[in-house]
C-alpha positions, 0 to 999 in steps of 0.5 A: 500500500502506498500511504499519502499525505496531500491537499485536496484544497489548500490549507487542509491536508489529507491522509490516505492510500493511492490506488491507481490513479485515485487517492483514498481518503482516510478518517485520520488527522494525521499519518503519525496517528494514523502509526499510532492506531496501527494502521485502524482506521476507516475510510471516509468514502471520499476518494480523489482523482491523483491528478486533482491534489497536491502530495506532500510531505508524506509524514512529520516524525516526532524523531528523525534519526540519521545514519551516516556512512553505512554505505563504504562506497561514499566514504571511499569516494570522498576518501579519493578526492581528500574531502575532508574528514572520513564519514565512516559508519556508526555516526547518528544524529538527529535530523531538524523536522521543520525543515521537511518539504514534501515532493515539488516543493522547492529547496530553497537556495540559502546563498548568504550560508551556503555556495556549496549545496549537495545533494544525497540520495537515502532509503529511509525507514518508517517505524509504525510500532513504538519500542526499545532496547530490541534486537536486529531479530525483532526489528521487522516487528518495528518497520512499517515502511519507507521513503525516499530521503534526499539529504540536501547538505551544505558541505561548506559549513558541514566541513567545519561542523566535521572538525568536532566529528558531529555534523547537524546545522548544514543539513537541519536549513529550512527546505533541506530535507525532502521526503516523499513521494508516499510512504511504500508499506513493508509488505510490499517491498520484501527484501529491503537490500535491493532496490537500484537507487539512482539521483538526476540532476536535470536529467543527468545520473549524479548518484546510481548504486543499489541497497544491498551494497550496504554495510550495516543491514536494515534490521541492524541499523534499526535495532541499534537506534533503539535505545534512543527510544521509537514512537509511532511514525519515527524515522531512520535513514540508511545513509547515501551512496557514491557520487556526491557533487562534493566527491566529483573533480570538479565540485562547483560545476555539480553543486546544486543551484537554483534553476535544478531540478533534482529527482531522487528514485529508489525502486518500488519505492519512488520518485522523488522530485524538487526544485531549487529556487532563489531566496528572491524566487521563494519569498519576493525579498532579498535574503537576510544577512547569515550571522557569521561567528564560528571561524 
């Protein structure tokens, strides 16, 4: 079952499923209470055609926990070209959820922070049962589902906040963390560990790999960010894979800019697709000075 969150008209957001072309509506205010009933609630008989709505941001978690590094083949390629410090696996930390967008909404391109917008194409998790302290054996109990995550990241200020080994404020920037286009429910997936994964930017494969090249299995990486405690509707992402802009020879001629389009694609799972715009092109006014005090 693929779940949505979406407009029917503007200022109301909705919860339902897709079936074909048609969204049906669900009896529910939200898709984290949807997690939290356990997935019992009733229709409402209404249903929409796909092409008459708005899809958003599918959920807002209470928690999003980050997993980076998981995949050896990202490491290895900014290992190439002496990015910066190693990304390697068992860094965690928590995503800011004010800044979801859901699919078409625009990135918003921060200039006065940042001449160095990345993109990352991640598998993320939906847990739909509450738990803790569980091991990679008990952790299918706890999937639900899962998206496609584009961790937009801002790698000039990233590179400092690495000096510390802890990186949050370059990927916490409003707009900076698409999510959607729907959540895909578990039982429709199977085997999670391999699904082809590809990121375009205006049309061109930056980013191509499949799940099973990971290093730590789903199960795994669920269990171990179970002690930090699961509520209904959580997430918890994978990690990215090779071909960043920040590990291409040329960096600045791949950085995102306004005027992209990128689209993020897992199999089975997706497409995932936003524009990058203009302070000027989101908000009709010149953006505000950055307040600049870390060296």
């Amino acid at each position: 079952m693929k779940l949505v969150t979406f407009d029917a008209q503007p200022g109301r957001q909705l919860v339902g499923r897709l079936d074909a072309g048609t969204v049906v509506e669900f009896d529910v205010p939200s898709m984290r209470e949807y997690f939290e009933r356990e997935g019992q609630v009733r229709e409402t008989g209404r249903t929409f055609a796909l092409a008459d709505v708005r899809l958003r941001a599918p959920i807002v978690p209470r928690k999003f926990f980050h997993t980076a590094g998981n995949f050896r083949e990202h490491h290895e390629d900014l290992a190439r070209v002496d990015w910066s410090h190693p990304v390697n696996k068992g860094i965690v930390f928590f995503q800011n959820v004010d800044a979801i967008i859901g699919p078409g909404e625009p990135i918003v391109y921060p200039a006065n922070l940042t001449r160095e917008l990345d993109y990352e194409l991640e598998l993320a998790v939906v847990i739909g049962t509450p738990g803790r302290f569980f091991s990679a054996e008990q952790a299918a109990e706890h999937i639900a589902g899962y998206l496609v995550f584009n961790d937009i990241t801002a790698r000039d200020i990233q590179r400092r906040e690495m000096e510390s080994g802890v990186f949050s404020f370059s990927k916490a920037i409003e707009t900076f963390c698409p999510i959607g286009p729907y959540i895909v429910t578990a039982d429709e997936i199977g085997d999670p560990h391999d699904l082809d994964m590809e990121l375009r930017v205006n049309g061109d494969i930056r980013q191509k790999s499949n799940t099973a090249r990971m290093s730590v299995s789903i199960p795994q990486l669920v269990a171990y960010h179970s002690p930090q405690t699961y509520s209904a509707g959580d997430l918890i992402t994978t990690g990215t894979i090779a071909g960043v802009a920040a590990s291409t020879q040329d960096p600045f001629a791949n950085y995102l800019k306004p005027g992209d389009v990128v689209e993020a694609e897992i199999e089975r799972i997706g497409v995932l697709r936003n524009p990058v715009i203009s302070w000027q092109d989101a908000y009709g006014t010149d953006e505000p000075p950055a307040e600049q005090w870390a060296g």
